[in-house]
N, C-alpha and C positions, 0 to 999 in steps of 0.2 A: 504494500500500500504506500500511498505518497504522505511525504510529514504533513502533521497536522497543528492547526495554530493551540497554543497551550492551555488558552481557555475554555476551549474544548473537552481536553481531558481534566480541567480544574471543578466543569461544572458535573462533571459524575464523581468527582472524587467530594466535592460537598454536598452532593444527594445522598454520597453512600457512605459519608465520614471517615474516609480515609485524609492520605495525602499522597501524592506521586511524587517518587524521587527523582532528582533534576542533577543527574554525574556531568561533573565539567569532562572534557575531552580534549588531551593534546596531540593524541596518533591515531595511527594506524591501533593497534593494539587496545589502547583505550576504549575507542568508537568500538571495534569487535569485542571487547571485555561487555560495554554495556547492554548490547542489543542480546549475546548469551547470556546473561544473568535475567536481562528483561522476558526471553523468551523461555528460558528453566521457568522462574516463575508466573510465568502467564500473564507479565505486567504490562502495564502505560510504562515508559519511557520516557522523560527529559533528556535529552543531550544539550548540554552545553557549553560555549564556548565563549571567554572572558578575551579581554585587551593583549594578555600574554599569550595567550594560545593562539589568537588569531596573528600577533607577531610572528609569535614561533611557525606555525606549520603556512599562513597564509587564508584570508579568509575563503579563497575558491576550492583548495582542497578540504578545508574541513566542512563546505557546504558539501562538495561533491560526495566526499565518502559517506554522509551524511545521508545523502538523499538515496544511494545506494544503498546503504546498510536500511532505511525504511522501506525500499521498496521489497527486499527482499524477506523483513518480516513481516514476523504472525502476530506481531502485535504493534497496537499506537505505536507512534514514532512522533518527537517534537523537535527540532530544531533552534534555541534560543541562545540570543547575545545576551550575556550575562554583565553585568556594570559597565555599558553601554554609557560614556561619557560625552558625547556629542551627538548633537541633529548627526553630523554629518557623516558619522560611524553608524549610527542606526540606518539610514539609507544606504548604505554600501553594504549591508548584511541583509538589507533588505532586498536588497537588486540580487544577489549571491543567492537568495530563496530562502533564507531563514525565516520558519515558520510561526515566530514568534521573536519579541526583542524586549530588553530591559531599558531602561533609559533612566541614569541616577544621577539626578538632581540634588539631592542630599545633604551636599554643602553651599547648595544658594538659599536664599530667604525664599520661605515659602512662596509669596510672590510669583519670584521669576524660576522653581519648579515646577508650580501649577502652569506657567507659560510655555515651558520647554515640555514639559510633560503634554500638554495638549496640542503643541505644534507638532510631534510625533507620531500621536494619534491619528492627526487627522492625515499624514501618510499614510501609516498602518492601516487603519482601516479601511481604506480606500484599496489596499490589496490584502483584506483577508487575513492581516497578520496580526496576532496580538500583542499584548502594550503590559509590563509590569513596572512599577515603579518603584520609587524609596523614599521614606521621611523615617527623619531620624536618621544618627548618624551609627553603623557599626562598625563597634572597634576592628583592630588588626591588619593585614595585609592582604591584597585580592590583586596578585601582582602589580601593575602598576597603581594601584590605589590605598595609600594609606591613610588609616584615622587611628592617631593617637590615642591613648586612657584618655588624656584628660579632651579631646576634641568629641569622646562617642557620649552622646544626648542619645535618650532611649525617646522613644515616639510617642507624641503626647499624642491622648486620645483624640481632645477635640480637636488641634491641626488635622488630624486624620479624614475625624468628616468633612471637614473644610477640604481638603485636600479631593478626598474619593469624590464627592461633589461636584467642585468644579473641572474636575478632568473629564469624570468617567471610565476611570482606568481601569481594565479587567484583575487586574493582580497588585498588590499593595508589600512589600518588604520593610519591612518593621522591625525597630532596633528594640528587644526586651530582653538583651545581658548574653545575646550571643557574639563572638569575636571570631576572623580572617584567622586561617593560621590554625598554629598549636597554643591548647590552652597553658596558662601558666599554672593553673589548681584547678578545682573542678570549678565549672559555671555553673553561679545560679540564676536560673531565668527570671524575670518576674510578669507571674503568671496571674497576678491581678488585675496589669497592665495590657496584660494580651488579650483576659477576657472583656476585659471595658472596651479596649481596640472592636473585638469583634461585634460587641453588641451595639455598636456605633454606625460600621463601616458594615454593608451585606455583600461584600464580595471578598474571594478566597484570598488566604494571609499567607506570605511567605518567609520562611524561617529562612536568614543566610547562617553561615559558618556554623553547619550546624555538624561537623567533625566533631569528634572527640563529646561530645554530650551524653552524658547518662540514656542507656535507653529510659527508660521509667519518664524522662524530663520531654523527650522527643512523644513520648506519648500523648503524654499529658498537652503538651503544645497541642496536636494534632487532634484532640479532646475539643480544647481549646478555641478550634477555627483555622489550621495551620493547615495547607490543604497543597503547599510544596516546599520540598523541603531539602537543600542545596547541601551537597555534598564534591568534597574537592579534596582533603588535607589528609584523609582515611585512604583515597585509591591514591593518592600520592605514594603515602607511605609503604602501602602492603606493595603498589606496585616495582617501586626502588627495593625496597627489603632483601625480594622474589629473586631480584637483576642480580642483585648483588651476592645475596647464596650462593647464587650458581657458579659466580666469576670465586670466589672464594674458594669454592669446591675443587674448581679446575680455574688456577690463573692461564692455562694455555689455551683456552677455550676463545676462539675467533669466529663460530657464529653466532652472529645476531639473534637468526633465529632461533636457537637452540636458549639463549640472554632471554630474548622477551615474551617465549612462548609460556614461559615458567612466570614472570613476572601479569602477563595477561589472565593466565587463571587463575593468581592470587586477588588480581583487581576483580576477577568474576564474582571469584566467592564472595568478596568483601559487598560487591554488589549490592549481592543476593540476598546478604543479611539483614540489609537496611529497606531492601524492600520488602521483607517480612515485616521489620519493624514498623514500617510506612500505614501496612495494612494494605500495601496495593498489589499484594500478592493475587492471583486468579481472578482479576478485577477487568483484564481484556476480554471481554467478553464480546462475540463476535456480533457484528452489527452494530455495535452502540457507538460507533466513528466514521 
C-alpha cells in the first residue's frame, strides 16, 4: 500500500486508545528494522525522519526507501518530518512525498507559531499531508536542535487551546518532563498537566523523547490522550550495541553486511517491544486505511 498521512492512523489509534509508534530512520537497515517489527506485530507504523537524518542519508533517498518499504507492506505505513524547522524544509519533504510533516515553532512566541504553524497547513492540506506541531519547549538534543534545562517550559494548558484553535493542527507535541537524548535519572512526567492538556485540546497528543521512560509512565501517558509516541535514543543504542558485538567478536570482520545485519535485528526487536507497549500491536487491521 502507499504511505498514508499520520492523522489517519492517529484517529483509530484515539477510537481505540492506543498510541502508534513513530521510529526515526537513518538507513537502509533502520527503515527494514521498522517495517519487520511493524509487520511481526501487525502494527500502524510511523517512520520518521528528523534535520540529521535527512542530512545524513538525503531527503530523496529516505522518501524513496520509504515509499518502497510501504508499498511492499501489510500494514499502515506513514512517512513524517520530525522537528521540521522551517516553511521551507517542510515543502521540500513535502514535494519528496512525505506523508505527513512536523513543523516546530517552539521557541517563537506563540504568536508567530500559531502563524508558521498555519502557513504550513494551508500547504499541507492542500496535498493531503498532515501537520503536527509543538508548544512548549522539550528538553535535550534532537540532532541539530537543542533546548537546555533551564530553556525547557512544559506546555501550558490554556496556550494549548489557544494554540489547537487557531491552527487547527491534527497532532499537538507537548513538553510534560520528557527530554532528546539519554536520560540523566529516571523522568518524571507530569501527568496532571497532560490530563488538563487533553481535556482542553480534542485532538491526539504526542509524547517526544520518549526513550528510556518507565514502561508503567508511557502507559499511563497513552491513558492519558498520548496517541504517538517518538522513539529514536532506544534503536540508536541497541542498534550500535548489535554493530559493535560483532566487530569485537571478530576485529577482522570486513563485511558490512554481516556488521549490520546483526545490528538490524537488534533494532527489530527493540521495535517490537514498544509497540507492545504502545498497544498498537494487531491494531492493522485490514480495510481500516
Amino acid at each position: 500500500m502507499s504511505l498514508v498521512p499520520v492523522n489517519e492512523l492517529l484517529k483509530l489509534a484515539e477510537a481505540g486508545g492506543y498510541a502508534v509508534g513513530a521510529f526515526n530512520c537513518n538507513n537502509m537497515e533502520i527503515v527494514q528494522a521498522i517495517i519487520a517489527a511493524a509487520e511481526a506485530e501487525n502494527a500502524p507504523v510511523i517512520m520518521q525522519a528528523s534535520q540529521g537524518a535527512i542530512k545524513y542519508a538525503g531527503v530523496d533517498y529516505i522518501a524513496v526507501m520509504a515509499k518502497l518499504a510501504a508499498e511492499q507492506a501489510n500494514v499502515p505505513v506513514a512517512l513524517h518530518l520530525d522537528h521540521g524547522t522551517s516553511f521551507e524544509q517542510v515543502v521540500r519533504c513535502i514535494r519528496a512525498g512525505f506523508s505527513s510533516v512536523m513543523i516546530d515553532g517552539s521557541k517563537l512566541p506563540l504568536a508567530e507559531n500559531i502563524a508558521l504553524t498555519r502557513r504550513v497547513i494551508d500547504v499541507a492540506r492542500a496535498v493531503g499531508v498532515s501537520v503536527e506541531a509543538e508548544l512548549g519547549k522539550i528538553g535535550g538534543t534532537e540532532d541539530d536542535v537543542t533546548v537546555s534545562e533551564r530553556e525547557a517550559l512544559f506546555t501550558d494548558p490554556a496556550e494549548a487551546g489557544v494554540f489547537v484553535s487557531e491552527t487547527g493542527v491534527d497532532a499537538l507535541a507537548v513538553a510534560v518532563g520528557t527530554a532528546h537524548g539519554r536520560y540523566k535519572g529516571t523522568p518524571e512526567l507530569d501527568f496532571p498537566r497532560l490530563e488538563k492538556i487533553k481535556s482542553i485540546v480534542k485532538i491526539p497528543i504526542v509524547l517526544h523523547g520518549s526513550s528510556g521512560l518507565p514502561d508503567e509512565a508511557v502507559r499511563e501517558a497513552i491513558r492519558l490522550g498520548v496517541r504517538k509516541v517518538n522513539i529514536d535514543t532506544d534503536i540508536r543504542e541497541k542498534f550500535t550495541a548489535a554493530a559493535r558485538k560483532v566487530l569485537e567478536s571478530n576485529p577482522r570482520e570486513i563485511d558490512p553486511r554481516k556488521v549490520l545485519a546483526s545490528a538490524r535485528d537488534a533494532a527489530t526487536e527493540v521495535i517490537r517491544e514498544k509497540i507492545r507497549i504502545f498497544g498498537c500491536a494487531n491494531k492493522a487491521k485490514k480495510g481500516d486505511i
